[in-house]
Backbone bond lengths (Angstrom), bond angles and torsions (degrees), N, CA, C in turn:
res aa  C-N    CA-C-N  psi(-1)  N-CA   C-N-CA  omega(-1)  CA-C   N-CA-C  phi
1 X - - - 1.462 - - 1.533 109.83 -
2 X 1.514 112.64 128.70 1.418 121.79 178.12 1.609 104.56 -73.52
3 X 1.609 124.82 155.60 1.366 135.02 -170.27 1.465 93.56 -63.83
4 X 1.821 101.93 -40.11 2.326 96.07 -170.80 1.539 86.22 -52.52
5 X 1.192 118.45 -67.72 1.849 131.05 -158.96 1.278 115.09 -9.60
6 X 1.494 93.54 -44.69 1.953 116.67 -150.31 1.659 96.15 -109.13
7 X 1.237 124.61 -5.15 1.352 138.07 -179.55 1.140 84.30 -91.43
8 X 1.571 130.46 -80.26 1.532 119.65 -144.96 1.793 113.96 -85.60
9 X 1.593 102.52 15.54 1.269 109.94 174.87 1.751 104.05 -101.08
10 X 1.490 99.10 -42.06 1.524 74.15 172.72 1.678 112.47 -82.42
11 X 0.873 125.41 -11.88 1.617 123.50 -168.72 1.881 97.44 -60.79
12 X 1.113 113.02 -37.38 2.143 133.03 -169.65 1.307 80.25 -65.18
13 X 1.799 115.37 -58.61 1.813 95.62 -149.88 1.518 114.55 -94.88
14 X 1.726 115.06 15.08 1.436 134.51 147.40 1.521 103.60 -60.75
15 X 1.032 144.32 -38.23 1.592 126.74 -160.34 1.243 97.78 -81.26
16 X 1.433 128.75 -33.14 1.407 125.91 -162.18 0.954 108.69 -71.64
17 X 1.642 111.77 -34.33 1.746 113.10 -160.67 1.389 82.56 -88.93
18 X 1.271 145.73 -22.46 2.175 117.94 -174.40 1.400 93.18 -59.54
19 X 1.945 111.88 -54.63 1.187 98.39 -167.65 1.796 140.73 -42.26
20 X 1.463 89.18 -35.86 1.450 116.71 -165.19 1.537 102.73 -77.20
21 X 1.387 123.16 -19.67 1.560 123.03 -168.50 1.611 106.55 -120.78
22 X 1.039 82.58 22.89 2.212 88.22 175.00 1.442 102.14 -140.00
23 X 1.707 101.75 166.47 1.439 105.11 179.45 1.357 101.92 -115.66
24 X 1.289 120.76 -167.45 1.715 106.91 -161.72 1.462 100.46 -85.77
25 X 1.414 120.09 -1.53 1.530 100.53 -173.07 1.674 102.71 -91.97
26 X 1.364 109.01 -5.32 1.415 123.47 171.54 1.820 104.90 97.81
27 X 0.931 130.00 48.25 1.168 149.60 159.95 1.352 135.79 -112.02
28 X 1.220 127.58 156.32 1.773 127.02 -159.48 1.342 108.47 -73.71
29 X 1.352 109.81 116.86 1.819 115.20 -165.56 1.918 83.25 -67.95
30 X 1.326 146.28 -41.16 1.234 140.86 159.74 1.860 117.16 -29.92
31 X 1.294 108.70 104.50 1.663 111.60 -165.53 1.667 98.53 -112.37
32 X 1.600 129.04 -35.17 0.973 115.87 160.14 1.750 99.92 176.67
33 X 1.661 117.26 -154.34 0.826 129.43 -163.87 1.240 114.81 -112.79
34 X 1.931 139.18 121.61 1.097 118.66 -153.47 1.893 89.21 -127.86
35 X 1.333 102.61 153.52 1.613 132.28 169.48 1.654 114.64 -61.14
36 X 1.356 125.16 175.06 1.018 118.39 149.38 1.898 129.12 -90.95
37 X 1.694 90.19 9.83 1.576 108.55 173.04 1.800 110.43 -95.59
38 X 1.201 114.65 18.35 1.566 120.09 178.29 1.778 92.44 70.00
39 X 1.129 126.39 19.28 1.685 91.76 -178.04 1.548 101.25 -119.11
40 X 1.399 108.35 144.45 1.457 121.70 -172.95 1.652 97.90 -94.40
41 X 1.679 82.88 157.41 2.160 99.17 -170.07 1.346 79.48 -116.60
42 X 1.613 121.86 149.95 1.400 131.67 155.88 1.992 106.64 -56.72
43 X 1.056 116.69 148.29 1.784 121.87 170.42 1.504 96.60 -75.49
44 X 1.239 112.42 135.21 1.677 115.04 171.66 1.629 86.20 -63.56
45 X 1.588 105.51 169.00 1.319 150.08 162.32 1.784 96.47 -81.25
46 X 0.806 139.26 -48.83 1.524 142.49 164.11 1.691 97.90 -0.09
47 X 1.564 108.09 122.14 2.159 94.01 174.35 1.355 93.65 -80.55
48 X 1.644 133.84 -9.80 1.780 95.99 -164.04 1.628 97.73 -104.49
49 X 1.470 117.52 -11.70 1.239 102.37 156.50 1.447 134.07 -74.45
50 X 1.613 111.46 -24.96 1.138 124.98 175.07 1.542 116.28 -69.13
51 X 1.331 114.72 -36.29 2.065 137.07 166.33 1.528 92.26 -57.41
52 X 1.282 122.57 -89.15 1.441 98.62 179.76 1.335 143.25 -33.80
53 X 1.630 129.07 -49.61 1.258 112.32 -171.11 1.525 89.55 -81.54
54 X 1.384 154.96 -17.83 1.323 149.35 171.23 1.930 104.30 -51.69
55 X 1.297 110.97 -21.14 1.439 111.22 -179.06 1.590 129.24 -92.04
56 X 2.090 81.87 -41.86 1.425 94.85 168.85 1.832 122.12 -63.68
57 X 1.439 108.14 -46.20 1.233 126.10 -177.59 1.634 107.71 -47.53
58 X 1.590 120.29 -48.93 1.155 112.17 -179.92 1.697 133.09 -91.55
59 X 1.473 93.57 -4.21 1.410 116.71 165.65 2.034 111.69 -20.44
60 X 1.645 92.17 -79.39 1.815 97.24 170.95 1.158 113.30 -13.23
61 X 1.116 119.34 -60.60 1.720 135.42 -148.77 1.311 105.68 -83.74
62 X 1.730 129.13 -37.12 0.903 116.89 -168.85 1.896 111.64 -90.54
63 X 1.926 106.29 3.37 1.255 95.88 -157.74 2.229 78.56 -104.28
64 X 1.271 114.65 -27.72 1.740 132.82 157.44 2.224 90.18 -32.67
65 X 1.274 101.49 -59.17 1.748 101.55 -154.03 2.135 86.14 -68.77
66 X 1.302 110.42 -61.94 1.209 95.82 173.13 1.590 147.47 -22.71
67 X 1.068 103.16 -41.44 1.327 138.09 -151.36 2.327 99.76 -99.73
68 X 1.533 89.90 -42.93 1.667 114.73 170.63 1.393 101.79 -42.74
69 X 1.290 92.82 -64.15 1.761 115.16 -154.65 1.949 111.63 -96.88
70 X 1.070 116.12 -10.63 1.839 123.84 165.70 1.155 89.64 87.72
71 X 1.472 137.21 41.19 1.427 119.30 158.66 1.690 116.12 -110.11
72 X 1.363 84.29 149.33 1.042 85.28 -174.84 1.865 117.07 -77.77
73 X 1.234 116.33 179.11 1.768 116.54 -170.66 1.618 117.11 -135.41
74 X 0.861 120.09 127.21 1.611 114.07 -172.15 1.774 110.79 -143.77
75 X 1.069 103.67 109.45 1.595 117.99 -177.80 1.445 115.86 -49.23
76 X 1.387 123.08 135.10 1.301 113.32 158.86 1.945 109.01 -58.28
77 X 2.063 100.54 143.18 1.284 107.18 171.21 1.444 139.97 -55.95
78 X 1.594 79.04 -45.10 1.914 83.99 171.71 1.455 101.41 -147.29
79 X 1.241 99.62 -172.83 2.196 102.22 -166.18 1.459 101.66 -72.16
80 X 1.343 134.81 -11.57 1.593 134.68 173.88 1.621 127.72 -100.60
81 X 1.220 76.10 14.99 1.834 88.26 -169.45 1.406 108.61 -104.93
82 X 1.058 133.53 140.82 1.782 148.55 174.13 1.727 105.07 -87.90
83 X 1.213 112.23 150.32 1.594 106.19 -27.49 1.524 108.81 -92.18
84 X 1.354 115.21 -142.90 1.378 107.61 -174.92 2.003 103.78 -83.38
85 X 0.932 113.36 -58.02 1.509 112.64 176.02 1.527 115.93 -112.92
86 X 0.815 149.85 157.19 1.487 176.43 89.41 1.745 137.79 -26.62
87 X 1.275 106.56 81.20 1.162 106.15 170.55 1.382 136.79 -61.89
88 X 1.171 151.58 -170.30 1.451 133.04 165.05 2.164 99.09 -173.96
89 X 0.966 123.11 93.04 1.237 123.89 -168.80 1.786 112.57 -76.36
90 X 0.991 126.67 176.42 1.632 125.48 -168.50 1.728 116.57 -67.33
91 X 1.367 106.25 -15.45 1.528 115.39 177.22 1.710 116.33 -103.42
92 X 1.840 101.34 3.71 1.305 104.52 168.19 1.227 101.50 102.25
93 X 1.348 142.73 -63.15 1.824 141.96 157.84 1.399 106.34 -0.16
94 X 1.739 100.02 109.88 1.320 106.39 173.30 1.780 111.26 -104.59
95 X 1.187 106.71 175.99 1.261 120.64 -156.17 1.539 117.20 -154.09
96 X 0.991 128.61 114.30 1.718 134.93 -139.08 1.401 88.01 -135.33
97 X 1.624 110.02 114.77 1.733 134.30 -174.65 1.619 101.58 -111.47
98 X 1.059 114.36 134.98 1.362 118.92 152.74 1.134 122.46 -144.18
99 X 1.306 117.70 157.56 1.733 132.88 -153.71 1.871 83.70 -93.72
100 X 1.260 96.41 140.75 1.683 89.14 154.62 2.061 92.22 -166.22
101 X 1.348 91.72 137.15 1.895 94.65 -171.21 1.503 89.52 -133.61
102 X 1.507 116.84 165.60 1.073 114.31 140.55 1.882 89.95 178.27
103 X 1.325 98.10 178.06 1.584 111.88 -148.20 2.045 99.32 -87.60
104 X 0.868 99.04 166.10 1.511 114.68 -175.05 1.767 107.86 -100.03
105 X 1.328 103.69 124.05 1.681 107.44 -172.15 1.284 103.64 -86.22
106 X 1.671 125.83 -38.01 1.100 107.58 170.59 1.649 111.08 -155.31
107 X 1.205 155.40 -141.38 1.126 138.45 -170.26 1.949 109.36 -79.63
108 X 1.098 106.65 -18.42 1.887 93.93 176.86 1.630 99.01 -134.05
109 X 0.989 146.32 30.03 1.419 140.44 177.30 1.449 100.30 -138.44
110 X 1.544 125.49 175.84 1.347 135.67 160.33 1.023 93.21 -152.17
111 X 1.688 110.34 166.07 1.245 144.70 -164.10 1.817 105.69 -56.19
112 X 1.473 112.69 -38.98 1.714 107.32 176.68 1.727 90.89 118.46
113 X 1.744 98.76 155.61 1.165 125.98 167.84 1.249 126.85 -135.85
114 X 1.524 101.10 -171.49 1.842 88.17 -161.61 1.718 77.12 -132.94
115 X 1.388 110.67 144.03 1.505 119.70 -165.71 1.803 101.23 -109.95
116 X 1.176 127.69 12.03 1.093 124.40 173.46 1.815 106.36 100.95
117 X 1.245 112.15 173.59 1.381 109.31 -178.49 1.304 123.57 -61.21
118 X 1.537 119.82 171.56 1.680 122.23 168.59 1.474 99.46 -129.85
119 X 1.357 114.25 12.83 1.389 103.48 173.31 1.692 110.00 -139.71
120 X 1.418 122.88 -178.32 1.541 125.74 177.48 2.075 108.75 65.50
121 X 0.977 109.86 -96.03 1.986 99.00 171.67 1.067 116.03 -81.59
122 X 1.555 129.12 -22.91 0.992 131.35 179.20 1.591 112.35 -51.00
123 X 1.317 100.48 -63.40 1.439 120.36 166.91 1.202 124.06 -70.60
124 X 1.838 149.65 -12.63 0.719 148.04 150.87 1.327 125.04 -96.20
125 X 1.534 125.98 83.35 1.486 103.30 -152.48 1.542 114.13 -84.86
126 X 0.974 122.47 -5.63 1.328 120.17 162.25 1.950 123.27 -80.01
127 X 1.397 116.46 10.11 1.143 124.97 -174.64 1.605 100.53 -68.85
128 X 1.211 97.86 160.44 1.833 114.50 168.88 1.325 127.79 -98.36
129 X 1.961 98.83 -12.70 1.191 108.67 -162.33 1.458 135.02 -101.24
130 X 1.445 123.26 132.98 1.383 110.23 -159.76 1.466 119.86 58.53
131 X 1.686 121.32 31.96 1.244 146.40 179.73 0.905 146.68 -131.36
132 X 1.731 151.95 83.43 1.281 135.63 -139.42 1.532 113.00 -61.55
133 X 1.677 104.10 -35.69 1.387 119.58 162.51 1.326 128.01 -134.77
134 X 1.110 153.05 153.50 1.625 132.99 -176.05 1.492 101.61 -47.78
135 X 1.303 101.96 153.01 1.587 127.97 -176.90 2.178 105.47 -52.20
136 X 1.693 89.03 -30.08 1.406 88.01 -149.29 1.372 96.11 -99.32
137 X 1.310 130.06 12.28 1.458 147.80 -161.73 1.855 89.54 -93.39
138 X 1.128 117.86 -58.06 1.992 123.80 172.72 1.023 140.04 -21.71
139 X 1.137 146.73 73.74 1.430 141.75 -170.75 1.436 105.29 -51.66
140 X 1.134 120.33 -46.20 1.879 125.25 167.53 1.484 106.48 -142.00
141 X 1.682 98.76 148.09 1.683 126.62 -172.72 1.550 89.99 -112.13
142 X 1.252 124.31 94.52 1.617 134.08 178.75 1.634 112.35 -80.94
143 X 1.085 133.67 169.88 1.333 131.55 153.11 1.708 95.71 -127.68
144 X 1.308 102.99 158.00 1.331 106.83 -177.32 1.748 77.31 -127.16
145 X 1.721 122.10 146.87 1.210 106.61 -150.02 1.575 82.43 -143.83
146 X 1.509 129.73 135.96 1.137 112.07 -171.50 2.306 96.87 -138.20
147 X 1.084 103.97 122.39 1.470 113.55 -162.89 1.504 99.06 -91.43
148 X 1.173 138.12 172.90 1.377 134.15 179.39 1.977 115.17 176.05
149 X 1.342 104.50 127.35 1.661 92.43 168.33 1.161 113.37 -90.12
150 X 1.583 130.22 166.73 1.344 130.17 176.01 1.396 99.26 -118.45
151 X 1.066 95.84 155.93 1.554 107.59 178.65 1.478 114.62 -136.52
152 X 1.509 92.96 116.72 1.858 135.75 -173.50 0.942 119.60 -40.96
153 X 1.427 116.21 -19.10 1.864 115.54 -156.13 1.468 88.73 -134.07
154 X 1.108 142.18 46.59 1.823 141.64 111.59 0.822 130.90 -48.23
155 X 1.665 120.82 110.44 1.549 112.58 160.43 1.296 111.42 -74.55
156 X 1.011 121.79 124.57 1.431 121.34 168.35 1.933 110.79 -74.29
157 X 0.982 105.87 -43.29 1.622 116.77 176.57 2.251 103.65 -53.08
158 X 1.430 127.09 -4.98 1.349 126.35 -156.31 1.991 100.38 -98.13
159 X 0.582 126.95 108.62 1.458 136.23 141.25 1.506 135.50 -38.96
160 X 1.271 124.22 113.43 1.412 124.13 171.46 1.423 126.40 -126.10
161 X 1.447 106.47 150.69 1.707 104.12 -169.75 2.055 84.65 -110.56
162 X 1.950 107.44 166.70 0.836 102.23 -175.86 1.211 130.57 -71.78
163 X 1.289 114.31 -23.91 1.516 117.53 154.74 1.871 125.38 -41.58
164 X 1.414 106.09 -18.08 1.550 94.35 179.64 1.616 90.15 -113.67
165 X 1.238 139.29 33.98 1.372 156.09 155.79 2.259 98.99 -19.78
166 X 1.272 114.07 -69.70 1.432 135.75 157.71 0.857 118.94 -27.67
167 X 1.498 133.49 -66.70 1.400 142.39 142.28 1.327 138.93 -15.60
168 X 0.993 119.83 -27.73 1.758 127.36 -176.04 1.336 84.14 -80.81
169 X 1.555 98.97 152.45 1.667 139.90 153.47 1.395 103.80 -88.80
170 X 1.604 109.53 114.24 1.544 99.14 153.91 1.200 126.78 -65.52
171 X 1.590 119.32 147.46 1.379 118.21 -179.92 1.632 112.35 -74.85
172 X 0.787 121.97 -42.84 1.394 119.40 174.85 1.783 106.91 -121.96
173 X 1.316 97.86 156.93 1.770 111.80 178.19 1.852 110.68 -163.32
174 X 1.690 101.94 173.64 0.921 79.28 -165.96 1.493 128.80 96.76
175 X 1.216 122.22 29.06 1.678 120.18 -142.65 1.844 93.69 -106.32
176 X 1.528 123.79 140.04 0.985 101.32 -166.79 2.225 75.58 -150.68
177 X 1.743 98.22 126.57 1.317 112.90 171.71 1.109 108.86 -90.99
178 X 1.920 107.90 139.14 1.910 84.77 154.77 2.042 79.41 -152.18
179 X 1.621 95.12 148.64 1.518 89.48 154.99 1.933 114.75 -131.99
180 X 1.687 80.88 149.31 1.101 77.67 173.42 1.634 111.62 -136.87
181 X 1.706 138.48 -151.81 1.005 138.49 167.43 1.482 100.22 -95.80
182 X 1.513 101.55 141.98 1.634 115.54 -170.06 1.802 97.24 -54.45
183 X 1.325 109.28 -57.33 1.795 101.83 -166.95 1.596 116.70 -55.67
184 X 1.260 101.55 -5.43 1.801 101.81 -175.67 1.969 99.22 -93.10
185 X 1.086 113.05 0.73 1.376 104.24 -164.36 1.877 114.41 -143.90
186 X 1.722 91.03 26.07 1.399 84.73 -167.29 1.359 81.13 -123.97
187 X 1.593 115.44 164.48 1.819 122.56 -178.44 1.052 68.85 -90.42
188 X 1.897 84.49 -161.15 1.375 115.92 178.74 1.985 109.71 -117.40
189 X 0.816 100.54 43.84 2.005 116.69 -178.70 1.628 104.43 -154.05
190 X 1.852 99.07 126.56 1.160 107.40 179.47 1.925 120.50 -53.71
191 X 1.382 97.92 163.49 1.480 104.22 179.53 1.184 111.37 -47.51
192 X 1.458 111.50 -164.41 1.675 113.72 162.50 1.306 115.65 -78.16
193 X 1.513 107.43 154.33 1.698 112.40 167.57 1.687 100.51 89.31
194 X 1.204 92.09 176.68 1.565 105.98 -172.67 1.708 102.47 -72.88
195 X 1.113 139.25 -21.28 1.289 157.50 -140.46 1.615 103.29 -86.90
196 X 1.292 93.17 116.01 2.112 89.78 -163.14 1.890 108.53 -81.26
197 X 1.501 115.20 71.96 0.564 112.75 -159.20 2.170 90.79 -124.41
198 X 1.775 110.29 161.00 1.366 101.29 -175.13 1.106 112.30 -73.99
199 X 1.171 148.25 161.35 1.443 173.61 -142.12 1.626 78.97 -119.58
200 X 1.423 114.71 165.75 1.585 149.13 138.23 1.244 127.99 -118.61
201 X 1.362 122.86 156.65 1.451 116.87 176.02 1.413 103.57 -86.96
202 X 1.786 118.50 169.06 1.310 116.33 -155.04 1.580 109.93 -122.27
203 X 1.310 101.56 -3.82 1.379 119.88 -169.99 1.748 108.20 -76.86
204 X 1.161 123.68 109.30 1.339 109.38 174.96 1.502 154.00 -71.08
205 X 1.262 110.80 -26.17 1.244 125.45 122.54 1.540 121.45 4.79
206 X 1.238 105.26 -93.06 1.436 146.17 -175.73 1.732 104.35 -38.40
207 X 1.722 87.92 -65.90 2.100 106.96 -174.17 1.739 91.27 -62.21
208 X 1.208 137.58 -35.18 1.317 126.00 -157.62 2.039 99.43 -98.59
209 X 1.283 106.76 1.13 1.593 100.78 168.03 1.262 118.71 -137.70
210 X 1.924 102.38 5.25 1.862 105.45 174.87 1.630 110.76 72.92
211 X 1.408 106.99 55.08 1.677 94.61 -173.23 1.685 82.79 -136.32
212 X 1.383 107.76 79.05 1.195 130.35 -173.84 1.653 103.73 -102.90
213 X 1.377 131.72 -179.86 1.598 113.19 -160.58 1.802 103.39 -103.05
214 X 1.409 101.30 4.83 1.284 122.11 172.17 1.480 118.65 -89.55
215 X 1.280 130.93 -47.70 1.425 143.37 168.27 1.342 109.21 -10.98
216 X 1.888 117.52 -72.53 1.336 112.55 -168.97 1.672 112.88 -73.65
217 X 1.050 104.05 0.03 1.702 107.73 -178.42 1.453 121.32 -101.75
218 X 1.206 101.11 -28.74 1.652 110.58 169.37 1.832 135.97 110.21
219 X 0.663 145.31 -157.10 1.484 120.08 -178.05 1.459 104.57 -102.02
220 X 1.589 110.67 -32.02 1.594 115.85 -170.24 1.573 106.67 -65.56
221 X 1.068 100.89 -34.54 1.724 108.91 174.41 1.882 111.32 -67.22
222 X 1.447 123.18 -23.85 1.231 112.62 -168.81 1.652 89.83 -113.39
223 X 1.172 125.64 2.92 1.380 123.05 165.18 1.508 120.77 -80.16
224 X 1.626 100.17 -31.11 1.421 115.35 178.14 1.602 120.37 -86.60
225 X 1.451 90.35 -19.50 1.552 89.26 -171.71 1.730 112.13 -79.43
226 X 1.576 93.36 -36.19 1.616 108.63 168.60 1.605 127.13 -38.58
227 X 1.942 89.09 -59.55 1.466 102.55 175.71 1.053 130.50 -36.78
228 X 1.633 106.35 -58.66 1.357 122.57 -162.64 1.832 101.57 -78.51
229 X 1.116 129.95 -23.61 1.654 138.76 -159.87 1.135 90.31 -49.40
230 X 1.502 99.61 145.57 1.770 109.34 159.23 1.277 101.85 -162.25
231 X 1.519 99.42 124.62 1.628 112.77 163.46 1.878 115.82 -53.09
232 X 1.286 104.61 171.19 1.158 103.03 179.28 1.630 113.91 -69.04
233 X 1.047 110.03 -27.74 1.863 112.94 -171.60 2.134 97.04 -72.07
234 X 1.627 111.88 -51.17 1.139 110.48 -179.92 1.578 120.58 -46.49
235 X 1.764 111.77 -26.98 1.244 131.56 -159.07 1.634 101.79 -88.36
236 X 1.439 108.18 -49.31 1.603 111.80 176.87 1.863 103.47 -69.65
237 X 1.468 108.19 -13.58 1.842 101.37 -170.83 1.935 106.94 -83.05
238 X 1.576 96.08 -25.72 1.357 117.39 176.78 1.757 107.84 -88.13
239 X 1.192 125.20 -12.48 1.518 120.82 159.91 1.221 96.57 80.48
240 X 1.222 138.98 41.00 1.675 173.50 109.98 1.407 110.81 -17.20
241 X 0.884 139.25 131.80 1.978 143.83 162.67 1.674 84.72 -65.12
242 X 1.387 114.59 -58.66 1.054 110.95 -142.86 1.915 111.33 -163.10
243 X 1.506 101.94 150.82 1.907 98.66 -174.60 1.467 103.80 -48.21
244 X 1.596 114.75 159.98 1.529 122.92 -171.99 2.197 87.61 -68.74
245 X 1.139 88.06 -25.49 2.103 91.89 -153.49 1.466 89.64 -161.69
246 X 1.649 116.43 163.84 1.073 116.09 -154.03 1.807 94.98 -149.55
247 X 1.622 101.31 -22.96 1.335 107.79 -171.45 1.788 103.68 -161.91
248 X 1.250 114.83 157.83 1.672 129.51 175.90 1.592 114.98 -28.06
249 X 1.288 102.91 -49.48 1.651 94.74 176.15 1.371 111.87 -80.95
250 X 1.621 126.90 -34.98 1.410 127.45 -176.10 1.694 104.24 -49.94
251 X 1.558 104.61 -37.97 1.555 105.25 -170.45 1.337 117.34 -79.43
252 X 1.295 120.02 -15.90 1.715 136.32 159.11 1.510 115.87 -70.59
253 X 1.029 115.69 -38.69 1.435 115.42 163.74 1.725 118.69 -62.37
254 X 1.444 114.02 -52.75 1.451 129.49 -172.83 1.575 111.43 -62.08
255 X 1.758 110.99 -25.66 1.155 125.16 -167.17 1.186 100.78 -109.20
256 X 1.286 126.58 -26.14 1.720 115.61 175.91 1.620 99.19 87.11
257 X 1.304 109.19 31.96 1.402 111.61 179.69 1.746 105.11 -92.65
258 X 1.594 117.87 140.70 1.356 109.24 175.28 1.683 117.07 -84.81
């Protein structure tokens, strides 16, 4: 199986699952969290609680798409390890999935993601570490990309019995899949936080057709650009004045790229 193959197979069995995880007014068929006393908790507004059950919930479906197509499925080991799932098709071609969600700031942008590391397997692709398999073992590094609005007017503090089932506000709605390959959808500036991890672009549009600032240049170019990156702390640890490049054009200049 070619990487498009396994791209446009999961991209088919993305439509099923929006359908399957919304209600017709287009909101999160997920209303909240229930006891063994019948009473439902509102879902925080929280994104990493909200990213999780958005992962768990569609889990079924993605092990249903497995199962479609004869591949095999293999869990990430622990919560720091790459990637999140693992495909492996009948000729052995593996295939490296990761979850990445986050909420929409306003009608064409979202808040941003973090595309996984640029350093440790990234850079060693034959490493073991923090890896279900070496980095360089992948025929494709996918994101499975999950968009979402939140909605403001949740009490989280409100209680429900199953009779007011109707009643709940979903916390989030609006749910919008797309996958693509990580290098089509990542800038060129790390994520948030100190955490040397890739940046994404924020534009949605863009994340849902891969017209990332890497796309027209190619993957070898966003493999290289990664490699070589260095924050300023990596740069003073390397006895550096200063990073080789700091941004897309700095690295066209450094590279003699036109």
């Amino acid at each position: 199986m070619t990487k498009n193959e396994f791209i446009e197979l999961l991209r088919n069995a993305m439509k099923d699952i929006s359908s399957a995880i919304c209600c017709e007014d287009g909101s999160w068929a997920v209303k909240g969290f229930i006891d063994i006393y019948k009473t439902i908790y509102t879902v925080s507004t929280d994104t990493k609680i909200v990213s999780k059950i958005l992962e768990l919930y569609i889990f079924p479906k993605i092990l249903e798409f497995a199962n479609n197509n004869g591949l095999e499925i293999e869990l990430t080991k622990e919560q720091n390890f790459y990637p999140d799932v693992t495909f492996k098709d009948k000729e052995g071609n593996l295939f490296a999935v990761d979850f990445k969600s986050s909420y929409r700031k306003n009608d064409t942008h979202i808040n941003g993601m973090t595309l996984g590391a640029f350093t440790g397997y990234f850079r060693d692709r034959e490493s073991h570490k923090n890896v279900t398999y070496p980095y360089g073992k992948y025929k494709a590094h996918i994101v499975l990309g999950i968009i979402y609005s939140t909605n403001k007017e949740i009490d989280e503090r409100k209680i429900y019995t199953l009779e007011q089932l109707d009643d709940i506000v979903s916390v989030v709605s609006n749910i919008t899949f797309f996958v693509q390959e990580k290098w089509k959808i990542a800038t060129d500036k790390p994520g948030s936080g100190n955490t040397k991890n890739i940046g994404s672009i924020n534009k949605i549009e863009d994340l849902v057709n891969g017209n990332g600032p890497f796309s027209k240049l190619g993957e070898k170019v966003f493999d290289d650009y990664w490699t070589c990156y260095l924050t300023k702390d990596m740069a003073q640890a390397a006895e550096l004045q200063k990073p080789f490049y700091s941004n897309l054009d700095e690295y066209k200049q450094f590279k003699n790229i036109p």
